[in-house]
VEXPA-566332 format. One record per residue: residue number from 0; x, y negated, z negated of N, C-alpha, C, O in turn. Coordinates in Angstrom, 2 decimals. Each point is the difference from the previous one (the first is absolute). Example, Ala and Ser with C-alpha at 12.3 -4.5 7.8 and 13.67 -1.06 7.14 Angstrom:
+-----+---------+---------+---------+---------+----------+---------+---------+---------+---------+---------+---------+---------+
| pos |  n.east | n.north |    n.up | ca.east | ca.north |   ca.up |  c.east | c.north |    c.up |  o.east | o.north |    o.up |
+-----+---------+---------+---------+---------+----------+---------+---------+---------+---------+---------+---------+---------+
|   0 |   13.19 |    5.69 |   -7.80 |   -0.89 |    -1.19 |    0.00 |    0.90 |   -1.20 |    0.00 |    1.04 |    0.02 |   -0.66 |
|   1 |   -1.39 |   -1.07 |    1.38 |    0.82 |    -1.19 |   -0.06 |   -0.77 |   -1.09 |   -0.73 |    0.51 |   -1.11 |   -0.17 |
+-----+---------+---------+---------+---------+----------+---------+---------+---------+---------+---------+---------+---------+
***
This chain:
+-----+---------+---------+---------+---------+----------+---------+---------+---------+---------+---------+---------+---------+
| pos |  n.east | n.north |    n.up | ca.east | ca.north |   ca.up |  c.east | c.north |    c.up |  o.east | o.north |    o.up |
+-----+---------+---------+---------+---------+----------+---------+---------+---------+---------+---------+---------+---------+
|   0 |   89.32 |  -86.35 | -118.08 |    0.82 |    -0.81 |    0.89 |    0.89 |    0.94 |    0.83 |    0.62 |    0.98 |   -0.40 |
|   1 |   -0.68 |   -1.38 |    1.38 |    0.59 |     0.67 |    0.90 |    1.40 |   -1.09 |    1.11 |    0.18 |   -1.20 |   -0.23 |
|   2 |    0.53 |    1.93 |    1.24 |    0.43 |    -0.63 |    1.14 |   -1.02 |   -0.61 |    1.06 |   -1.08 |    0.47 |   -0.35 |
|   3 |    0.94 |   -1.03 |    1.10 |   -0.57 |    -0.04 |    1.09 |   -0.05 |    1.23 |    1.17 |   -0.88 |    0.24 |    0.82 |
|   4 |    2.13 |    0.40 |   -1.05 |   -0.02 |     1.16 |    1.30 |   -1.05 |    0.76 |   -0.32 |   -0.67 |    0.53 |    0.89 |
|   5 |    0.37 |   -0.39 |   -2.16 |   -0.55 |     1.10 |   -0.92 |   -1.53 |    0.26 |    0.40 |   -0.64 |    1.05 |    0.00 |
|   6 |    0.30 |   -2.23 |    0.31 |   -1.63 |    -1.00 |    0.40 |   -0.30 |    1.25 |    1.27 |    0.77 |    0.51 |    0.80 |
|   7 |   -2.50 |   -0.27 |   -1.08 |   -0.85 |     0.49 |    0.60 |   -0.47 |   -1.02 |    1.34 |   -0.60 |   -1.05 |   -0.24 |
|   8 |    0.86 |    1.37 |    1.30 |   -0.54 |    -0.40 |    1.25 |   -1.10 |   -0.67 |   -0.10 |   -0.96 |    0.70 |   -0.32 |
|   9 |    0.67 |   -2.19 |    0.53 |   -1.39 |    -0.12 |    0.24 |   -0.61 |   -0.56 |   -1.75 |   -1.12 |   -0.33 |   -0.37 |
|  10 |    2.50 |    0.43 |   -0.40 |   -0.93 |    -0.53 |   -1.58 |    0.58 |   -0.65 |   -0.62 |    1.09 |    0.26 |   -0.51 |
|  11 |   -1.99 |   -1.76 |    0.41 |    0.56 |    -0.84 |   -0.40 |    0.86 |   -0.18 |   -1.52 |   -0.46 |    0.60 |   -0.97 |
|  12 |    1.35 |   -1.18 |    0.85 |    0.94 |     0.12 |   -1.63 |    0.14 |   -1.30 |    0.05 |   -0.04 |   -0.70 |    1.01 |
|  13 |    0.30 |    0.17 |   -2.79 |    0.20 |    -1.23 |   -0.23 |    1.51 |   -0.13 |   -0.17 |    0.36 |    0.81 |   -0.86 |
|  14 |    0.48 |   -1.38 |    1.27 |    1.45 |    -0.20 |   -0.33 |    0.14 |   -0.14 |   -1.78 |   -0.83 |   -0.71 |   -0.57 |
|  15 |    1.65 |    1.24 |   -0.04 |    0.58 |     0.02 |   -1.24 |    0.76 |   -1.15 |   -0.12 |   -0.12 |   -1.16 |   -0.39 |
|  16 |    1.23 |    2.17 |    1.03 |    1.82 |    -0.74 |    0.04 |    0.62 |    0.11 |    1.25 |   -0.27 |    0.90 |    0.80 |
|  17 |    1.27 |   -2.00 |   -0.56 |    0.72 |     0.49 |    1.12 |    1.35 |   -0.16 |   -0.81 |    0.22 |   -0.80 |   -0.91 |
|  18 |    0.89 |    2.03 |    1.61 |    1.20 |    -0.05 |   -1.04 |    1.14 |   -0.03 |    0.94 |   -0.22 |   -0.26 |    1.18 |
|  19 |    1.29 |    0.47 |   -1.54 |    1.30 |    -0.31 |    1.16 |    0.54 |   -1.01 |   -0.38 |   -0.21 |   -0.63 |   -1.03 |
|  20 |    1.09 |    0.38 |    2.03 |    1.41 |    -1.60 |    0.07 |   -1.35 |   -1.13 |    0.05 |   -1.09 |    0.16 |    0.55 |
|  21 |    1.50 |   -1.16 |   -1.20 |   -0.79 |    -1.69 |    0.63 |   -0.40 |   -0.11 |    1.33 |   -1.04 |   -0.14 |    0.64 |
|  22 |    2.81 |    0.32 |   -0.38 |   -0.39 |    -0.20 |    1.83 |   -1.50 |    0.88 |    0.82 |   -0.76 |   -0.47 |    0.85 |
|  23 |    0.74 |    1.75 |   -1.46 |   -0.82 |     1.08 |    0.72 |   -1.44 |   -0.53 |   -0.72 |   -1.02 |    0.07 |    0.68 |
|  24 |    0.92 |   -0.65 |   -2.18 |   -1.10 |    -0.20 |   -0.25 |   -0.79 |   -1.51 |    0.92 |   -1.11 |   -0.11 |    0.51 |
|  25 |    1.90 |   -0.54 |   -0.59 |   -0.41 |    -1.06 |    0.46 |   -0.17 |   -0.39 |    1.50 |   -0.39 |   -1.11 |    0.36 |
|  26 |    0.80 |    2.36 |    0.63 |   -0.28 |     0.18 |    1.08 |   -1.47 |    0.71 |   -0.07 |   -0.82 |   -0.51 |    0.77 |
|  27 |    0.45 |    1.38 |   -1.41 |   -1.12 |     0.86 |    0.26 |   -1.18 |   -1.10 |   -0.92 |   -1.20 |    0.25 |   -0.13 |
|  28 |    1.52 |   -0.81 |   -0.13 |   -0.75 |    -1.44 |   -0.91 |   -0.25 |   -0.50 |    0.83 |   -1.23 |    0.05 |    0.06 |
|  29 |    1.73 |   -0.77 |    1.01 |   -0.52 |    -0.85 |    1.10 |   -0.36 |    0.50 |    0.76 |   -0.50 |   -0.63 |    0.93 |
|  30 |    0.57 |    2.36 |   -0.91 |   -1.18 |     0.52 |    1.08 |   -1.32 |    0.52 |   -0.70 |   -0.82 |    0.81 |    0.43 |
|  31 |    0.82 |   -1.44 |   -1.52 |   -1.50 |     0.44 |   -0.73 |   -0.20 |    0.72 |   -1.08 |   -1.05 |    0.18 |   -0.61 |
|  32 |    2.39 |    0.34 |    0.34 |   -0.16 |     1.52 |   -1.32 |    0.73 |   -0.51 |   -1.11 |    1.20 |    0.08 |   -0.28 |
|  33 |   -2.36 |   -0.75 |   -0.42 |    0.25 |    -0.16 |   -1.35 |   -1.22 |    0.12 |   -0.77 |   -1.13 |   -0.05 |    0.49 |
|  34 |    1.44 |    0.23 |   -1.88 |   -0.94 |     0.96 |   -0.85 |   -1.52 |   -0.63 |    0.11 |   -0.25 |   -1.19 |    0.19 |
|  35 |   -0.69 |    2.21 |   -0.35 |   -1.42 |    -0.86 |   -0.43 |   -0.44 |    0.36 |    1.42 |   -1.22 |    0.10 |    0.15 |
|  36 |    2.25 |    0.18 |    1.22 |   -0.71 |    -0.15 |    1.11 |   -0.36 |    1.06 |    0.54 |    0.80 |    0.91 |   -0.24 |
|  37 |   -2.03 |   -0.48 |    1.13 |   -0.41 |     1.47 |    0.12 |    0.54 |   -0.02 |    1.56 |   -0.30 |   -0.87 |    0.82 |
|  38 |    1.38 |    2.30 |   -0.52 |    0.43 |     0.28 |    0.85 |   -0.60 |    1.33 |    0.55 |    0.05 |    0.84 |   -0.90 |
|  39 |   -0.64 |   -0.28 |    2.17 |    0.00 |     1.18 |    0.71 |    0.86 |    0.60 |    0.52 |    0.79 |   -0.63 |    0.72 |
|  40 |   -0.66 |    1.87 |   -0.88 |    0.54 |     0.80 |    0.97 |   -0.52 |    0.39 |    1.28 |   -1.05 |    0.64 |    0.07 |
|  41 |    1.76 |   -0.99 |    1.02 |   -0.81 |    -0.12 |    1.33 |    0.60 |    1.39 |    0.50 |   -0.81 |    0.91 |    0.20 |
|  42 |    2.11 |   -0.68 |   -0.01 |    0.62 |     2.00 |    0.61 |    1.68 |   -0.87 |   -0.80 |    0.44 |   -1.07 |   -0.41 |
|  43 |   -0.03 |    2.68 |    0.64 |    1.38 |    -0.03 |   -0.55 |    0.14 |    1.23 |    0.84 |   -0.67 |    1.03 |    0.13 |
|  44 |    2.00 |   -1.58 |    0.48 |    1.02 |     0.60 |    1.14 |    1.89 |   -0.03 |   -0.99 |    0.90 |   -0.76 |   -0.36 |
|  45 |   -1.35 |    2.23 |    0.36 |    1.82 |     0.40 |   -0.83 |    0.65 |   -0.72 |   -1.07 |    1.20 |   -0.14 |   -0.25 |
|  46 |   -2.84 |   -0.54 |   -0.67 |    0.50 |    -0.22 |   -0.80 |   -0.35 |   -1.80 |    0.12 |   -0.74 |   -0.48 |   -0.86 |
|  47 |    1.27 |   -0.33 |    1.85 |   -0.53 |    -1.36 |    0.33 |   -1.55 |   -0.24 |   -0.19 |   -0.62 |    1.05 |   -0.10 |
|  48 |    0.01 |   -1.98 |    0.03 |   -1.10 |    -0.31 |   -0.45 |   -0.27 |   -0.77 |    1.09 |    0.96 |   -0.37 |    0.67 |
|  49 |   -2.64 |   -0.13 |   -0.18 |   -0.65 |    -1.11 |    0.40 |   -0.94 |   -0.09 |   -1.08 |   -0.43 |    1.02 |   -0.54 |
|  50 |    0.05 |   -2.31 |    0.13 |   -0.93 |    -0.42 |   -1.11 |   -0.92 |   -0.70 |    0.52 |   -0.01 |   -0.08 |    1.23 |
|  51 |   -0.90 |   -0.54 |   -1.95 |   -1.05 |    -0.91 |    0.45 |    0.18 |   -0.90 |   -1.38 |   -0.56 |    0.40 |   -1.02 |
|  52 |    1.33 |   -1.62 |    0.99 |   -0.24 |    -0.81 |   -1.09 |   -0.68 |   -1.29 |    0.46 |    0.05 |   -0.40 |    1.17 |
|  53 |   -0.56 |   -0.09 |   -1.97 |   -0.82 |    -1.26 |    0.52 |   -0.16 |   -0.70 |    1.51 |    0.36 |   -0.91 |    0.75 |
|  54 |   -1.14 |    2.01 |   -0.92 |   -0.82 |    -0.39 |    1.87 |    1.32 |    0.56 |    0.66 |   -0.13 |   -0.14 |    1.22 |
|  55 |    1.32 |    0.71 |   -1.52 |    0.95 |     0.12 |    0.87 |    0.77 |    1.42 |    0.43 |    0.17 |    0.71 |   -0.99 |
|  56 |    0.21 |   -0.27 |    1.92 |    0.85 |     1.21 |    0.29 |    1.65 |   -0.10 |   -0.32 |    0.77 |   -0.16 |    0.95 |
|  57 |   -0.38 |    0.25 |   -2.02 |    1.54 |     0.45 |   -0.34 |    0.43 |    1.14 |   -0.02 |   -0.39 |    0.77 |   -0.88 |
|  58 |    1.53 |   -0.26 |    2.08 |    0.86 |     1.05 |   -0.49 |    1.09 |   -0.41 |   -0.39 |    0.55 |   -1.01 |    0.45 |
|  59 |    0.02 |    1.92 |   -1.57 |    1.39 |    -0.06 |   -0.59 |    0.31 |    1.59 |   -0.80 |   -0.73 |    0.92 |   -0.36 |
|  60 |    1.68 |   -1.08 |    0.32 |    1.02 |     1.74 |    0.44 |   -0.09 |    0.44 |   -1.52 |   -0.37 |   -0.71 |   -0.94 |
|  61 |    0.68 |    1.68 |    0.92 |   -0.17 |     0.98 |   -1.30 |    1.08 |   -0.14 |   -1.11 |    0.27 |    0.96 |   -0.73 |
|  62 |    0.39 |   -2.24 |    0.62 |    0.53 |    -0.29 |   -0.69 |   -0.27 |   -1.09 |   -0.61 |    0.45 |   -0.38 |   -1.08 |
|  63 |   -1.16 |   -0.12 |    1.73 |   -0.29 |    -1.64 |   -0.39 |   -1.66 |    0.76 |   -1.00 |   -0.17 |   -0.52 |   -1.10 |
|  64 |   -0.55 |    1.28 |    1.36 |   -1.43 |     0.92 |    0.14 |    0.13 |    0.49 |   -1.69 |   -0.70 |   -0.30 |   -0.96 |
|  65 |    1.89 |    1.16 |    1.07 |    0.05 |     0.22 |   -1.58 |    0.15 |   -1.28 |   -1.03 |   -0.69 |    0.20 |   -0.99 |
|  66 |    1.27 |   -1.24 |    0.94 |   -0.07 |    -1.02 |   -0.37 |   -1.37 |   -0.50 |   -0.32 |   -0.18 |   -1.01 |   -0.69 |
|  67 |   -0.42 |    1.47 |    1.02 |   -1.60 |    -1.04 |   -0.06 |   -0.74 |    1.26 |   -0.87 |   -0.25 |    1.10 |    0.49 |
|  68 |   -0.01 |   -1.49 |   -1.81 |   -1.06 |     0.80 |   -0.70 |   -1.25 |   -0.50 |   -0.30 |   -0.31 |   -1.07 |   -0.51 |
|  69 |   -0.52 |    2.18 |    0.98 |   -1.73 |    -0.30 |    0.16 |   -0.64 |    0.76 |   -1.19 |   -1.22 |   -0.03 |   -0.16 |
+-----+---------+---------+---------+---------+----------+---------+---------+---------+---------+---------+---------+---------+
***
């Protein structure tokens, strides 16, 4: 288990856990990242992420990124 930043370009991971405040979990919950679900790494710029989660393009910043273990 790893972070999400941690994630190889281009390879898919299954979500573990997502960890943090409620508030932060349950925001990144309604954009798709909760456990069981397989997320890509699409590029990472300084640390921020773009993903590919279900059929979809999400970026979110390198704080919210460590939070999400794959």
């Amino acid at each position: 288990m790893m972070p999400l930043t941690m994630a190889k370009v281009g390879e898919a991971n299954s979500i573990k856990k997502v960890g943090g405040k409620e508030e932060t979990r349950q925001f990144l919950e309604t954009l798709g990242f909760v456990p069981g679900t397989y997320v890509t790494l699409i590029t990472e710029i300084s640390g921020n992420v773009i993903v590919n989660i279900k059929e979809s393009r999400v970026a979110i910043n390198r704080d919210m990124a460590v939070k999400i273990i794959v």
